[in-house]
C-alpha positions as CSV (number, residue, x, y, z in Angstrom):
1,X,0.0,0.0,0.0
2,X,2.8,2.1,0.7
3,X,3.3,2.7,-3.5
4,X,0.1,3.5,-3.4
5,X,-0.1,6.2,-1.0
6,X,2.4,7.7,-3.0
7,X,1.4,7.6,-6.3
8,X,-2.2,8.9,-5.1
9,X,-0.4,11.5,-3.2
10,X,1.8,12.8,-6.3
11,X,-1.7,12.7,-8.8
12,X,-3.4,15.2,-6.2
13,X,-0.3,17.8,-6.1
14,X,2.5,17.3,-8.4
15,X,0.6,15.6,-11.4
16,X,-2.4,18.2,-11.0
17,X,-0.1,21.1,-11.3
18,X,2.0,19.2,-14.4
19,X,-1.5,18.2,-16.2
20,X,-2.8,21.9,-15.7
21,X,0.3,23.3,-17.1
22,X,0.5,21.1,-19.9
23,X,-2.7,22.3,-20.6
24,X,-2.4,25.9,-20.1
25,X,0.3,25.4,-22.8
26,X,-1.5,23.4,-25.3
27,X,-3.8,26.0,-25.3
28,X,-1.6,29.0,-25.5
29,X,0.4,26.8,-28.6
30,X,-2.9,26.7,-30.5
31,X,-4.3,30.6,-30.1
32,X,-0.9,31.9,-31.1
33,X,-0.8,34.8,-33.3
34,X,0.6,33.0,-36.0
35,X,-1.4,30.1,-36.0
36,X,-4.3,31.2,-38.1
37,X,-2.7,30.0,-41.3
38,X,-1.8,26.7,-40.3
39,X,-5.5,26.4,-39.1
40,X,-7.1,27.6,-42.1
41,X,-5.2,25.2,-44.1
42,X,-5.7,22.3,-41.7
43,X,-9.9,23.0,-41.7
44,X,-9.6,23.0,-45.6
45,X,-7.9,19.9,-46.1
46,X,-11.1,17.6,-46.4
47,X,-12.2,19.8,-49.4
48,X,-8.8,20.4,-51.5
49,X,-9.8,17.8,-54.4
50,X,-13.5,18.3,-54.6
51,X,-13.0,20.7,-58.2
52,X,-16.1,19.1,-59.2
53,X,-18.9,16.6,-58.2
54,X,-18.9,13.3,-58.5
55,X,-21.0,11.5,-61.4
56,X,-22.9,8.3,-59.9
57,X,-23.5,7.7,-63.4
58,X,-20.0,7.8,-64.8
59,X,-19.2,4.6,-62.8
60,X,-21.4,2.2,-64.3
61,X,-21.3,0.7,-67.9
């Protein structure tokens, strides 16, 4: 029990503080000034080869 005790007692200070900062820079990585591009592109990615619609009838023969 004694591991235990310990490994509980590090999740409710130490790994609370390091899982808060890791988040508090996670977000600060992602609303960086300079970000906005990277975004943009990312969000557009699921629509860079749609130049035209698909044919359901070009398919069959």
């Amino acid at each position: 029990m004694e591991q235990y005790s310990f490994l509980r007692e590090l999740a409710d200070s130490w790994g609370l503080l390091v899982m808060f900062l890791i988040f508090l820079g996670v977000g600060i990585y992602v609303f960086r000034p300079g970000s906005r591009k990277i975004h943009d592109d990312a969000a557009q990615a699921p629509f860079r080869n749609d130049d035209k619609p698909a044919d359901p009838m070009e398919d069959r023969t």
